[in-house]
C-alpha distance (Angstrom), angle and dihedral (degrees) to the residues before:
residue distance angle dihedral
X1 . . .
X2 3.73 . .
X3 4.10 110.5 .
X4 4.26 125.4 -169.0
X5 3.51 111.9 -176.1
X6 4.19 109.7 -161.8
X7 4.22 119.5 -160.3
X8 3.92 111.4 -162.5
X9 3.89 105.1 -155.6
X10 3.75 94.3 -154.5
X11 4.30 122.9 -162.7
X12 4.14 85.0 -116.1
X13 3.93 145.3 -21.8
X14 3.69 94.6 -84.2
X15 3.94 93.5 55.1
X16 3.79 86.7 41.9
X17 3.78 87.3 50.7
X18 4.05 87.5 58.1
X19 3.32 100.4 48.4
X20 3.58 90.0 42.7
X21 3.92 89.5 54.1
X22 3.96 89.9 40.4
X23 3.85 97.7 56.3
X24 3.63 102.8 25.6
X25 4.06 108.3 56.4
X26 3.77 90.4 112.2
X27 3.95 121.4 32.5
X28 3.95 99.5 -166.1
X29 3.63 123.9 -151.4
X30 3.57 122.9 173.0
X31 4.08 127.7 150.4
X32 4.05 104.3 -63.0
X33 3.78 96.2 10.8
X34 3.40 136.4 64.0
X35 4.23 129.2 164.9
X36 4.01 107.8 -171.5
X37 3.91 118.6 -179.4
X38 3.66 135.6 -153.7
X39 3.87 154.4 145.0
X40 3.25 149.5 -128.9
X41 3.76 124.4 -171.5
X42 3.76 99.2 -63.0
X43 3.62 101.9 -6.4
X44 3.68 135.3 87.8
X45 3.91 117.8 -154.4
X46 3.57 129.8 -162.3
X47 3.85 124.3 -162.2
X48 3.91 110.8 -168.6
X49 4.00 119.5 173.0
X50 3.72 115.6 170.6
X51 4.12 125.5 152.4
X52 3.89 90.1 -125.2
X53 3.94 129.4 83.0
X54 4.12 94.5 -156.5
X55 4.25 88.2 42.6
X56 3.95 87.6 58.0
X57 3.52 98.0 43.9
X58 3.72 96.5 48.2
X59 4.04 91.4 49.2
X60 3.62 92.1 49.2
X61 3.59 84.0 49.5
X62 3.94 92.2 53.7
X63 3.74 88.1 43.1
X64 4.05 92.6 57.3
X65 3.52 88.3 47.5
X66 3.48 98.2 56.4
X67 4.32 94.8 39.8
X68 4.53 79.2 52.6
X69 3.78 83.3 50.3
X70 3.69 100.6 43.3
X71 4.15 86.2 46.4
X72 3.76 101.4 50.7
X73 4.01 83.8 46.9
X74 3.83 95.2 50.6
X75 4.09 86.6 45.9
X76 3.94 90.7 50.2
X77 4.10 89.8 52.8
X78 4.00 96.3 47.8
């Protein structure tokens, strides 16, 4: 099993709480891959274990997409 965990240092709880809602709406499990999502004051953390390399890196590569999405929204609203 290959595992990447991900920590999102966030500017303060509420902006953790976005990204948090923005990347985490469906935790997935399924046999040989699982994504789970939580947070902790103003951090985000992302769990992701899957048995293949080019499955991880294109996940994680959703998953930044989505935190530069939530971001650039958050900025727009202040």
């Amino acid at each position: 099993m290959i595992e990447a965990k991900v920590v999102l240092k966030c500017a303060g709880e509420d902006e953790a709480e976005s990204v948090f809602e923005a990347v985490s709406p469906d935790d997935f499990e399924a046999p040989r891959f699982t994504v789970k999502t939580s947070r902790s004051r103003r951090e985000v953390i992302v769990e992701v274990r899957c048995r293949k390399l080019g499955s991880l890196i294109e996940t994680l590569d959703d998953l930044l997409s989505c935190v530069q999405i939530a971001e650039r929204t958050i900025k727009i609203l202040k």
